[in-house]
C-alpha positions as CSV (number, residue, x, y, z in Angstrom):
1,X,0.0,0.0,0.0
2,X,1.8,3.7,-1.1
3,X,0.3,6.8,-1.1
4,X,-0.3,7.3,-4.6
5,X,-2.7,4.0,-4.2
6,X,-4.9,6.2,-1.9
7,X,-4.6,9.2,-3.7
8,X,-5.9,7.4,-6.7
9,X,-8.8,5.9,-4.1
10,X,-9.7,9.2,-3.3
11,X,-9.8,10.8,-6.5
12,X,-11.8,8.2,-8.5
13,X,-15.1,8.9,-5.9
14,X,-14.2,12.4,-6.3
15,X,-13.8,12.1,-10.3
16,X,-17.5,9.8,-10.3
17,X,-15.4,6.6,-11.4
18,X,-14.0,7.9,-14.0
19,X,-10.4,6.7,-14.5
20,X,-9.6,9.1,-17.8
21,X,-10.5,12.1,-15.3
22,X,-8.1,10.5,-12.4
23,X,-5.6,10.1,-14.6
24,X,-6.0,13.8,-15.9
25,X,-6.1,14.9,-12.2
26,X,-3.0,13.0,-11.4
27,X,-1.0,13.6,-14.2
28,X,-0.7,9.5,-15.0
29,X,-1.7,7.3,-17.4
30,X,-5.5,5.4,-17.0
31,X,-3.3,2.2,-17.2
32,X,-1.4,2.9,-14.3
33,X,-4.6,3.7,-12.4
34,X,-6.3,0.7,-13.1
35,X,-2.9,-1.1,-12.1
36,X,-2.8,1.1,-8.6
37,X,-6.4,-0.3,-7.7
38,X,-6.4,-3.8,-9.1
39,X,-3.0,-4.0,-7.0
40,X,-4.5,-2.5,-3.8
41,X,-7.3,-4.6,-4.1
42,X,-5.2,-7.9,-4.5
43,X,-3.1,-6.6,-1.9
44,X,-6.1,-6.5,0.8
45,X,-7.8,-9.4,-0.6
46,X,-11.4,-7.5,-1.4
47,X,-12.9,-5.5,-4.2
48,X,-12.9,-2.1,-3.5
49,X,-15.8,-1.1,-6.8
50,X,-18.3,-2.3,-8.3
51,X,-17.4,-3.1,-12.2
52,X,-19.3,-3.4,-15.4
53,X,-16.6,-4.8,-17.9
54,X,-13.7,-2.4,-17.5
55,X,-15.9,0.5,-15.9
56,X,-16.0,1.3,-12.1
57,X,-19.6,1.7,-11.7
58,X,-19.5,2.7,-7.4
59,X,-17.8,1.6,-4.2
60,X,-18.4,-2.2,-2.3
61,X,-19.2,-1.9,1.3
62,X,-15.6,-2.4,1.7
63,X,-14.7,0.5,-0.7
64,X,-17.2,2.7,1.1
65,X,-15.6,1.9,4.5
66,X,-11.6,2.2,2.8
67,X,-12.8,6.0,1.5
68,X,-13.5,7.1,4.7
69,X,-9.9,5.9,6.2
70,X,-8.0,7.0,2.7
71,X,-9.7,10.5,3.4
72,X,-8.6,10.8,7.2
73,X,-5.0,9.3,6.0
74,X,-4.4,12.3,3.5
75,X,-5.6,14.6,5.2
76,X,-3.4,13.9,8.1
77,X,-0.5,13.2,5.7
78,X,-1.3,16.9,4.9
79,X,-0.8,18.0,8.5
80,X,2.2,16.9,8.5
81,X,3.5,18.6,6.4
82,X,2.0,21.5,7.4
83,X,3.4,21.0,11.4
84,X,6.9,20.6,10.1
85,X,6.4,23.7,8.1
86,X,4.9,25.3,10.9
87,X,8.4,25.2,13.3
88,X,10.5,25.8,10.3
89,X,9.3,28.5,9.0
90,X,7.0,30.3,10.9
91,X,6.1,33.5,9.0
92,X,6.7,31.9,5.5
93,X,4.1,30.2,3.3
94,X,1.0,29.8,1.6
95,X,-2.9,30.8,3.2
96,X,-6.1,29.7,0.5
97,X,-9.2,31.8,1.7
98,X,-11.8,31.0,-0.8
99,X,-15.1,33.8,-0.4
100,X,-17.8,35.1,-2.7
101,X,-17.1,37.8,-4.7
102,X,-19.3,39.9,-1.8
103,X,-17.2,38.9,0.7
104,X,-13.7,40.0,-1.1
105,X,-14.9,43.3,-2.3
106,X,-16.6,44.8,0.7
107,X,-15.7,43.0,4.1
108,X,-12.0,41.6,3.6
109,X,-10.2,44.7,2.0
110,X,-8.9,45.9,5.5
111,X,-7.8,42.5,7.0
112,X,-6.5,41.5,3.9
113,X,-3.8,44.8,3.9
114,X,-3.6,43.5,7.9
115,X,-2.2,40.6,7.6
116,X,-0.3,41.4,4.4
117,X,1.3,44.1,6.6
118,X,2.0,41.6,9.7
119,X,3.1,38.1,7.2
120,X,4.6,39.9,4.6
121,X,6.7,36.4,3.8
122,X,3.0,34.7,3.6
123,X,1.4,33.9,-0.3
124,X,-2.0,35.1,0.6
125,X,-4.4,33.3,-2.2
126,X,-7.7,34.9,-2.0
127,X,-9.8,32.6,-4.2
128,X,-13.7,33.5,-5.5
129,X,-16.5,31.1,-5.7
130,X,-19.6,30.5,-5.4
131,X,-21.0,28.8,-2.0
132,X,-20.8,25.2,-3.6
133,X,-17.7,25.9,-4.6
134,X,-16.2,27.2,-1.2
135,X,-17.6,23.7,0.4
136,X,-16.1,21.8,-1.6
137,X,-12.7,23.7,-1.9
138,X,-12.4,23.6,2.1
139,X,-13.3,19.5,1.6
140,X,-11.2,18.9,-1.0
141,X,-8.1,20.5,1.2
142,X,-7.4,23.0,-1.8
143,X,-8.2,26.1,0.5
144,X,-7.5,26.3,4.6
145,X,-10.3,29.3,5.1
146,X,-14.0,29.6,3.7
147,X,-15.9,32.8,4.5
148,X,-19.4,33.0,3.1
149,X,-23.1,33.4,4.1
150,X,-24.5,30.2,2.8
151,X,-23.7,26.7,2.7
152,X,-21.0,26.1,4.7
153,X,-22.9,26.2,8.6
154,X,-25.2,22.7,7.3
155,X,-21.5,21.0,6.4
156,X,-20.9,18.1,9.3
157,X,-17.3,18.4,8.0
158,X,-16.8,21.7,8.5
159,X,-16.3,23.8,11.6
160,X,-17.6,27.1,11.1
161,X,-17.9,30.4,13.4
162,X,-19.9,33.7,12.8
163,X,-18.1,36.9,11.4
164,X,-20.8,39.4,11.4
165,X,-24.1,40.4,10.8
166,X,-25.7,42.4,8.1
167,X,-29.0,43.1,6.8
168,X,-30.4,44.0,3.0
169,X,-30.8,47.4,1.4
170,X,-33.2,48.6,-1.4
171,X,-32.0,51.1,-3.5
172,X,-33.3,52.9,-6.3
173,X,-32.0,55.9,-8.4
174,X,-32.3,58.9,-7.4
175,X,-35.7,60.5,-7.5
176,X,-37.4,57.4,-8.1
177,X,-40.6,57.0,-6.5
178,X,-40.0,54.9,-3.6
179,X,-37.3,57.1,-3.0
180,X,-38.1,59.1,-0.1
181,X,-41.3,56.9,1.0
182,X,-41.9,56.3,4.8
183,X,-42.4,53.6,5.5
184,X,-41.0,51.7,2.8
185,X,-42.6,48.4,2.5
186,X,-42.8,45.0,0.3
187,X,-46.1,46.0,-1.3
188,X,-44.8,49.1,-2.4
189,X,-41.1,47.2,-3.8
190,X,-42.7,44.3,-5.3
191,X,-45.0,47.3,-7.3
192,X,-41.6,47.5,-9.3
193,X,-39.1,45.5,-11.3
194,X,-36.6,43.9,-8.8
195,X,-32.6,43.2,-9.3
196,X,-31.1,41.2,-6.9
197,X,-28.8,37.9,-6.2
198,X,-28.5,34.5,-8.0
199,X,-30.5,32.0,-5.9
200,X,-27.5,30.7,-3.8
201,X,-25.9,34.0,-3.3
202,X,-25.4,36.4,-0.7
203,X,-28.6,35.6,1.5
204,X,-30.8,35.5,-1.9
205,X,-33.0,33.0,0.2
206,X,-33.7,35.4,2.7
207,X,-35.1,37.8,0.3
208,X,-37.6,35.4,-0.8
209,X,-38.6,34.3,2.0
210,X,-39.8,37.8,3.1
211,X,-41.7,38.4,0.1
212,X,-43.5,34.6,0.5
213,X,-44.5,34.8,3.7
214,X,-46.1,38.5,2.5
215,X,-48.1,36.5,-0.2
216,X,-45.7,38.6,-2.5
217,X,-44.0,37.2,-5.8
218,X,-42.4,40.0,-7.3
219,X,-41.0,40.4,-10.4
220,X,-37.3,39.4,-10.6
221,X,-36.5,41.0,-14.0
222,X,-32.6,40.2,-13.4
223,X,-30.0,38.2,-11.1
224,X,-26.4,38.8,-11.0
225,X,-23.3,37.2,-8.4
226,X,-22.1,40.7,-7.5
227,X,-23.7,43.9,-6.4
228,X,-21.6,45.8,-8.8
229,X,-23.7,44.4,-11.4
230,X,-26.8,44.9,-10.0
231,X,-25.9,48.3,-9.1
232,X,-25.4,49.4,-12.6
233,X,-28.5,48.1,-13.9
234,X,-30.8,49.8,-11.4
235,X,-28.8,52.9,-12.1
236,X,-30.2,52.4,-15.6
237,X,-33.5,52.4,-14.4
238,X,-34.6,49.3,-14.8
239,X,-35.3,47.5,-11.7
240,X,-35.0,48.3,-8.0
241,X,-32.1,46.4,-6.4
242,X,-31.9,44.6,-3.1
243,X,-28.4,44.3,-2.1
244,X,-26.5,43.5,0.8
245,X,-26.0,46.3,3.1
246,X,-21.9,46.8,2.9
247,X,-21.9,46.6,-1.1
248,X,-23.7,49.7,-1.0
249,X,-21.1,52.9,0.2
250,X,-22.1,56.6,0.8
251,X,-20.7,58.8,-1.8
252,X,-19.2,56.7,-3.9
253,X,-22.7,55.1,-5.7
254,X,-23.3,58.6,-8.0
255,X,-27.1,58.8,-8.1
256,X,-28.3,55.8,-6.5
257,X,-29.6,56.0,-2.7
258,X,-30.3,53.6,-0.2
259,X,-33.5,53.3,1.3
260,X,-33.7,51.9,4.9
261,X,-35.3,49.0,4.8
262,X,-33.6,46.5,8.0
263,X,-37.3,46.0,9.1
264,X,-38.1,44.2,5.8
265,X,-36.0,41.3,5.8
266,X,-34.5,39.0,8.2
267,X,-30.6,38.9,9.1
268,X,-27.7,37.4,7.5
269,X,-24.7,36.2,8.9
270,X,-21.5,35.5,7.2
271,X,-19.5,32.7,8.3
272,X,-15.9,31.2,9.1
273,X,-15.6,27.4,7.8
274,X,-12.5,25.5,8.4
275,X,-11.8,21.8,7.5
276,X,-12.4,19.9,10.9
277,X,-9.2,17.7,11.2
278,X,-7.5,20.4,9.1
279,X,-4.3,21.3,10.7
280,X,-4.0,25.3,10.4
281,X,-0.7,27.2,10.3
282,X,-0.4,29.6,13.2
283,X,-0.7,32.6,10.8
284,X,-4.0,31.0,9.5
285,X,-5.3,31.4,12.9
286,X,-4.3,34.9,12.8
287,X,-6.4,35.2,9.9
288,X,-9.3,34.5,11.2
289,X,-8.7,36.6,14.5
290,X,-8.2,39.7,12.8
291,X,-11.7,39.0,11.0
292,X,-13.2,38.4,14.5
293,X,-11.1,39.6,17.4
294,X,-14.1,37.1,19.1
295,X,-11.9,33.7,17.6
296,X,-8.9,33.7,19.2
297,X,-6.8,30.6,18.2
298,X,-7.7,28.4,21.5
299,X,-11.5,28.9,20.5
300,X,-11.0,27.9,16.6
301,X,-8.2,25.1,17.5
302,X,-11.2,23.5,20.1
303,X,-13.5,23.0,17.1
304,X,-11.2,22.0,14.4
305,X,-8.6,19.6,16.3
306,X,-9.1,16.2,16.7
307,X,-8.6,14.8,20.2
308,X,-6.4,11.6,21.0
309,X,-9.4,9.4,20.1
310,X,-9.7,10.8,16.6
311,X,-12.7,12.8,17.4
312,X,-12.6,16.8,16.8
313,X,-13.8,18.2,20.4
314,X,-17.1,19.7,21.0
């Protein structure tokens, strides 16, 4: 049994059983990969998939039972790495934040220029997705830190920790006729055209949910990933937006105003997910502290660590 055996295990659930993909993934031949598994398999005395012919078609119960191990192997093969980095070179390395294009634009700017300031030595890769994405980044070990509003709390695999709290804003152009109006309510918005999120995105689900439980389906002329986007368009006049509260900044959006309008929909809160059993470099903890001062490294470290009997503390 050798790594590349498991690595190959891993990858061909990941790839759907599809050994030209593995191969692709890890830059080998589809020979070789049928070779690694037939060999593990005669090596362990079981079959690890299900085959039609030549095709892998799903795992045995054995195979489903081997995944789970091959997963906790790599990933602590990856920790190890990562410790012995950790006392070499302390302030030297690579961080992988993967957030939503909200998230990057508005809310990280300042501890992004933080912590480039304080780890100068450190490859900061900030990384945009969407939610799926950011899951399945953090589970797949290709980023260490996933900041994002959906998604990531309902993953058993992930530890995750509030950052803040925001709310929604309508806004209109200036002059329009809900511009101005007191109180501004979802009768009057759904009247109107409305530009907001993708379903998926940046608390989209919120928003409907409001206008559902008013009896209310409005219009939803266009959906964009970014409030940018959806900013320009109701600038053109042809919508109202609903956008998260941060994307929208004083004095800097021309002739588009924000209307207050906190008491029409519910709060969001954007999240910190971490990999639990995902060993963190000591400036990755710093990371997250300087998002929230709240999640000091003993609080993240209790909720990501495993304990001596394998399980992650709760």
């Amino acid at each position: 049994m050798n790594f590349q055996q498991l690595r190959i295990i891993r990858e061909t659930v990941r790839r759907n059983f599809n050994l030209t993909e593995v191969a692709n993934a890890l830059f080998t031949s589809q020979s070789g990969v049928s070779k690694h598994i037939k060999d593990l398999e005669d090596e362990l005395g079981v079959e690890l998939f299900v085959r039609k012919g030549k095709r892998l078609l799903g795992l045995t119960d054995p195979g489903r039972e081997l995944v789970v191990m091959v997963e906790r192997m790599l990933l602590d093969a990856g920790n190890i790495k990562r410790l012995a980095e950790q006392y070499s070179n302390r302030d030297e390395g690579r961080l992988t934040v993967v957030t939503t294009h909200t998230q990057a634009r508005y809310a990280l700017p300042k501890v992004v220029t933080e912590f480039k300031k304080a780890y100068p030595r450190v490859l900061l890769k900030l990384h945009q997705g969407s939610p799926e994405e950011i899951v399945s980044m953090l589970l797949d070990g290709q980023a260490d830190i996933g900041i994002a509003t959906e998604a990531i709390a309902d993953v058993a695999e992930l530890a995750s920790f509030p950052y803040y709290s925001w709310h929604h804003s309508v806004i209109v152009p200036a002059g329009h006729a809900l511009d101005g109006a007191t109180p501004l309510t979802l009768e009057a918005i759904a009247e109107y055209p409305l530009i907001t999120y993708h379903e998926g995105f940046t608390g989209r689900s919120i928003i409907d949910r409001a206008f559902a439980a008013a009896g209310l389906a409005p219009d939803v002329a266009m959906s964009a990933m970014d409030a940018d986007v959806i900013k320009t368009y109701v600038e053109l006049g042809l919508g109202v937006g609903i956008v998260a509260s941060m994307a929208f900044q004083p004095g800097r959006e021309g002739e588009l105003r924000q209307l207050d309008s906190s008491h029409l929909f519910s709060a969001n809160t954007t999240r910190i997910a971490v990999r639990r059993g995902h060993y963190l470099r000591g400036f990755a903890y710093r990371f997250i502290e300087m998002c929230s001062p709240t999640l000091g490294e003993a609080t993240v470290r209790h909720n990501v660590t495993p304990t001596a009997n394998g399980l992650v503390e709760e």
